[in-house]
N, C-alpha and C positions, 0 to 999 in steps of 0.2 A: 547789674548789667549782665545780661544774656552772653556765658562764654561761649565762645564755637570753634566751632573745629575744622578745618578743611584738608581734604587727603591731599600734603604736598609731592610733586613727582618731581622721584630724586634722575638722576644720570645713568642710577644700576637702573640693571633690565627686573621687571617684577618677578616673579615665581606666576606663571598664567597657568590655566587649567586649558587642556586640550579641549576641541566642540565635542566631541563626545564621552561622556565618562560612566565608570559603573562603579558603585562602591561591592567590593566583594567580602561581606564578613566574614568573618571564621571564628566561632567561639573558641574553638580550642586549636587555633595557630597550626593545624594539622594539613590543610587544604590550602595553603598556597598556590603550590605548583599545577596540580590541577586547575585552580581556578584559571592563573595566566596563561596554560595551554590553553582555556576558550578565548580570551583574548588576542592569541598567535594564531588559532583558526580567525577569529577574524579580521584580524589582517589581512594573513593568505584569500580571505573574500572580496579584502581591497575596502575594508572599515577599520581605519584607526578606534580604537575604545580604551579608552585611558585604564587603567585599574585603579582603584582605589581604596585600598584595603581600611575598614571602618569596624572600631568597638568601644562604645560607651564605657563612662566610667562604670555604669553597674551593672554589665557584662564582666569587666576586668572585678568587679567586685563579687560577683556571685562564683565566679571560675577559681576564681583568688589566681591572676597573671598577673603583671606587670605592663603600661603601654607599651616599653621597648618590644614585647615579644613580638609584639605585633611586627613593625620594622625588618627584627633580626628574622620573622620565619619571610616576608616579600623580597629582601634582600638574597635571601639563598635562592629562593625562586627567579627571582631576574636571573642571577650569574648562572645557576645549572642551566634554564631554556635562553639564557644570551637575549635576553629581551633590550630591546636598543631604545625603546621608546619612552617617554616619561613614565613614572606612577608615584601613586602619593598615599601618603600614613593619615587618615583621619582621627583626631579627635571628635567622635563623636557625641553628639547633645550635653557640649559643655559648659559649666558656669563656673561664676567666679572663685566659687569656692571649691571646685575638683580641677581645675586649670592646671594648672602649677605643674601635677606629675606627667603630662602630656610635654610638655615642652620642649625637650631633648626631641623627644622619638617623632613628631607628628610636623607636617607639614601642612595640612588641610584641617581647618577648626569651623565646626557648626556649632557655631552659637543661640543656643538654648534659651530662648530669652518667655518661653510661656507664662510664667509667674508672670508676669510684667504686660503681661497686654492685657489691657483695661483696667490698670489702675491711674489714676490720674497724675497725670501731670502738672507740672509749676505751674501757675494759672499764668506767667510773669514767660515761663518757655512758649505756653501752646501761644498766648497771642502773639510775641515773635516771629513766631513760625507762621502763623495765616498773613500776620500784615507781610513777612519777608516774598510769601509766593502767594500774593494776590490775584497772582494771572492764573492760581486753579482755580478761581471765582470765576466761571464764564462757562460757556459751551464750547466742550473741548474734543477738537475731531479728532480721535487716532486713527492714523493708516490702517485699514485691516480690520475695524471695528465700522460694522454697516452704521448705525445710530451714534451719529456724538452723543455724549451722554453733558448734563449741565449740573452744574454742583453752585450751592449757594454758597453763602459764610458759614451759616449753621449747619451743613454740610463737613465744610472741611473742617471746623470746630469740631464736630462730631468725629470725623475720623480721626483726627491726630487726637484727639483725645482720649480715642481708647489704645490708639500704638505711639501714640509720641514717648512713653515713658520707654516702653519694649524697645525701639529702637536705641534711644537713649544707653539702657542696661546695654545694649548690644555693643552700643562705642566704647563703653566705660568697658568691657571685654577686650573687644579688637586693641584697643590703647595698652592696655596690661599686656596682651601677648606682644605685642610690638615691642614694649618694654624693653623685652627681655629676647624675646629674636631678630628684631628687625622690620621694619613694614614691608619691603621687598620681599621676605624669605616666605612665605605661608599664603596660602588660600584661604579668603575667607568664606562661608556661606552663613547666612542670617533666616534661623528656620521660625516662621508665621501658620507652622499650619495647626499647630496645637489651639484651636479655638472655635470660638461655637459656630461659625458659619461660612464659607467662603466668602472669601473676598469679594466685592466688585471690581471692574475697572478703576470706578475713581479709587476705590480703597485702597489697593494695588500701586495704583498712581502716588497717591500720597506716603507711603510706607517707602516707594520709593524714592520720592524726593527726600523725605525726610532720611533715610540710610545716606542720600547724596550730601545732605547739609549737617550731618553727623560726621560726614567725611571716614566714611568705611567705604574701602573699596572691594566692596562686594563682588564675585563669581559668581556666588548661585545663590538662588533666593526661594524659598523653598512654601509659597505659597499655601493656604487647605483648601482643598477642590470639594465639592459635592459627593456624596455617593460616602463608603465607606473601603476601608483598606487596611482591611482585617490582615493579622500576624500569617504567611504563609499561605493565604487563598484568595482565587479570584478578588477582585473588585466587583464591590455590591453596590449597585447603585444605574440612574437613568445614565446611558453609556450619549447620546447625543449632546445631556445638557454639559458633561462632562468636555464632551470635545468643541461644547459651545467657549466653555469657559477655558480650558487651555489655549486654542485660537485667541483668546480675546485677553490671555496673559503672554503670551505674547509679543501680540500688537504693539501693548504698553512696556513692555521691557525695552523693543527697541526707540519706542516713544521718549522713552525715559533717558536712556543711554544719549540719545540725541541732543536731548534739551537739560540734561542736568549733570552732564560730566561725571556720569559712571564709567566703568570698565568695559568697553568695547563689548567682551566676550562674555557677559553679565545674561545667563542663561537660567532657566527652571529646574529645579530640585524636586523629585517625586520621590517623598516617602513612602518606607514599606511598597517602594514600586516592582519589588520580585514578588512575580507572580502572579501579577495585575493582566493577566492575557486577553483577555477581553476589550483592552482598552489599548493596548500595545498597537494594533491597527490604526487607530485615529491619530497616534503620536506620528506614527512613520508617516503616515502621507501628510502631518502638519509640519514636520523638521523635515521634509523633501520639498513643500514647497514655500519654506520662508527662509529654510537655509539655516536656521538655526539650529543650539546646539542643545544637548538637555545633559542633566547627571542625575542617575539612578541610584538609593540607596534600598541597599537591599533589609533583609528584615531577616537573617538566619534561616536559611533557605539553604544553604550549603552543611548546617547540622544537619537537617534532616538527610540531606543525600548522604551521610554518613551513616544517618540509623538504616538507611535502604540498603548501604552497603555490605552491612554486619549483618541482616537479613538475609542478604543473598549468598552470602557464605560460607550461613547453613551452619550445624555445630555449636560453638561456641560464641559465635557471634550471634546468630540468629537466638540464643538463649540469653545474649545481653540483653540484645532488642525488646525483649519480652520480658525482661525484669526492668528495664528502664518505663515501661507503660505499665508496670503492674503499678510500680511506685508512686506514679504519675495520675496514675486511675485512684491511689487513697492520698495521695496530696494535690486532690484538683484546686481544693481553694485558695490553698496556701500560691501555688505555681500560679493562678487566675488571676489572683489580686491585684497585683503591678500592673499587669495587663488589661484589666476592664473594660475598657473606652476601644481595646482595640483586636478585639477576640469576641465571637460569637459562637460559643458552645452549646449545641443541644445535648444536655448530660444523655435524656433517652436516647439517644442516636449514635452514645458510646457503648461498643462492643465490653462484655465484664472482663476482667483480668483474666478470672479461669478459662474463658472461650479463647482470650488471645494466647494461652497458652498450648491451646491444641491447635494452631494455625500452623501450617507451610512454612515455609518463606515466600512462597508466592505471596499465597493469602495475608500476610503479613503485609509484602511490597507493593503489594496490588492498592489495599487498602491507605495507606500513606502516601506514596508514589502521587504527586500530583498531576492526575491524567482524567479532568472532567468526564471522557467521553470511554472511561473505563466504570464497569457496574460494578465494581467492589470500591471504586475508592471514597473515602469516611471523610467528609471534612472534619467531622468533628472531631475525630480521632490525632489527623495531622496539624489543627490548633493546640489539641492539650498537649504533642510531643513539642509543636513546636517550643510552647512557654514553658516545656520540660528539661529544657537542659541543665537546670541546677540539678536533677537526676545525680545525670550524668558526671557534673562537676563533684557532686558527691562519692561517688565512686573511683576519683582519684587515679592513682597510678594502672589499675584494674580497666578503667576506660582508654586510658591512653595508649596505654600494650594495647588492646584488642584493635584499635585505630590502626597500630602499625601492623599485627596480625594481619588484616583484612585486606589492607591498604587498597592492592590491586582492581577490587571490586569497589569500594568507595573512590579512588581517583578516579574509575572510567565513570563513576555516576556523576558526580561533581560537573565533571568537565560536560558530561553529554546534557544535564541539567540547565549548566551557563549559555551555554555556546545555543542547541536547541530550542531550548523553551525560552530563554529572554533576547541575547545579543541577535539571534538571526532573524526573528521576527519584527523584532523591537528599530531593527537599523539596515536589514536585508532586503527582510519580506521573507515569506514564505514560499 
């Protein structure tokens, strides 16, 4: 017999996630306070944006930290800038078997579940599950979606059958942290985008009925959109069909929210969304007029405003900077690998070690500095540092003295980075 599961609501109040969120990483727990200053500029604009400070296990592993640092460095940060509003500790792209050391420190868990999508399911679960929601057999109008779209049996057969097991992985998660903290204490989000195509509607549909009948009370659900969202650069990709498909995920969230007893506040998750400017436009005018809410996870966007910052302060910094890309430039393959799927380096179109050793610090910051509509700046350049920070984590105590050396000129980057180029475009306008 088919067990199930259903998220019961207890009398405690849950742990909810604010409508607007950003995940602010920090590889090396140095850029806190900078970061939540963008946060307190946008307030002062009259935009709550949650912070949400986020680092994978094999970030904590390549750096060799601990999750707590994460915590103890957002913690000192609220109490020095008196920040009064929520923020929260991400466990980032976690499974079952790296969980466990996040526990204590982490209040927000994205559950990892990529393995898992498309491998088959109980054949004894999936038919369960189509006979239990019959009623996705038909032509099903959603608010906001010009075309009903019609799904047959072999339809939803098809879909749950290549995420019914992935959602599944995803309970058999949430249930373990629950375990052990509580269902009320933590945020959950259930990340879908690690796969070979975007979504549809009905897929979307389905993925979320099924997180409903897995009884996870999902926050954010972190879809794969079209186009591509490469480490640190623009979004590559048709910017229209992009904003065809976020409209039209959506639609289906509060579709879903309505008809299937999710979480009210049950909102979109855009990965590696620092630095996606091109596309920042189509979100703002979609969350002004649906009223919804989104959470940004960023992609180590705030390292780099630290290699800008050691740049600009010239000396000894500006000489890190330059041995951190030299290094970086003879272990391109080794730092690329992890990365693959989500980095596009033209090796021809990197500058040699030697040449970056006779650069400025302009020409340095010009070139990394993410500023499309500057003629020095190298994408290719600011992918290899991006996936360069094991560099950096290798140079140890040496990287972190220079961090506080500089500080001055990396805090005002940091902050003019966040606030600038993502939170006021992103939730402002320009």
């Amino acid at each position: 017999m088919l067990e199930r599961y259903r998220f019961i609501k207890t009398m405690s109040k849950p742990l909810t996630l604010g409508k607007y969120s950003f995940g602010v990483g920090d590889r090396f727990a140095h850029q806190a306070k900078p970061q939540l200053q963008a946060c307190l500029q946008a307030a002062a604009a009259g935009i709550d944006v949650i912070p949400v400070w986020n680092k994978s296990y094999r970030e904590h592993a390549i750096v060799g930290s601990k999750p707590g640092s994460v915590r103890v460095a957002a913690e000192a940060a609220v109490s020095e800038l008196q920040w009064t509003r929520p923020f929260h500790v991400d466990a980032d792209h976690i499974r079952i078997d790296t969980v466990d050391s996040f526990i204590e420190a982490s209040d927000f868990y994205t559950l990892d579940v990529a393995d898992a999508i498309g491998r088959p399911a109980d054949a004894r679960d999936l038919q369960a599950f189509v006979d239990r929601y019959a009623e996705l057999i038909a032509r099903v109008n959603v608010p906001g979606i010009v075309e009903p779209f019609a799904t047959t049996q072999s339809d939803i057969e098809r879909i749950a059958g290549k995420y019914l097991s992935a959602v599944q992985e995803a309970g058999r998660l949430y249930r373990h942290i629950a375990s052990l903290k509580g269902e009320d204490s933590f945020i959950t989000e259930v990340s879908m985008d690690e796969t070979d195509s975007p979504q549809t509607p009905a897929e979307l549909l389905v993925i979320l009925v099924a997180i409903s009948d897995e009884g996870i009370p999902a926050q954010t659900i972190a879809p794969k959109f079209t186009g591509r969202f490469n480490k640190g650069v623009d979004y590559v990709g048709d910017i229209k069909q992009f904003e065809k498909e976020f409209n039209d995920d959506l639609a289906v969230i509060a579709y879903a929210i309505a008809k299937y007893d999710l979480p009210a506040n049950l909102k979109l998750s855009i990965h590696s969304g620092s630095d996606k400017f091109s596309i920042y436009e189509p979100i703002r005018k979609a969350l002004a007029r649906t009223g919804a809410g989104i959470h940004v996870k960023t992609a180590g966007t705030n390292w780099l405003e630290e290699l800008i910052g050691l740049a600009e302060s010239g000396g000894p910094g500006l000489a890190m900077a330059k041995e951190i890309y030299g290094k970086a430039y003879d272990n391109i393959d080794d730092l690329c690998a992890p990365y693959a799927t989500v980095i596009d380096i033209d090796r021809a179109g990197l500058p040699s070690k030697e040449e970056v050793q006779q650069w400025t610090a302009a020409q340095f910051t010009n070139a990394l500095r993410h500023n499309p509509g500057c003629e020095a700046y190298n994408p290719n350049l600011r992918q290899l540092l991006h996936v360069g920070y094991k560099v950096a984590a290798k140079l140890g105590e040496r990287y972190v003295n220079m961090l506080d050396a500089c500080e001055p000129a990396i805090a005002k980057n940091v902050t003019e980075n966040l606030y600038e180029r993502h939170l006021q475009p992103l939730f402002i306008g320009r």
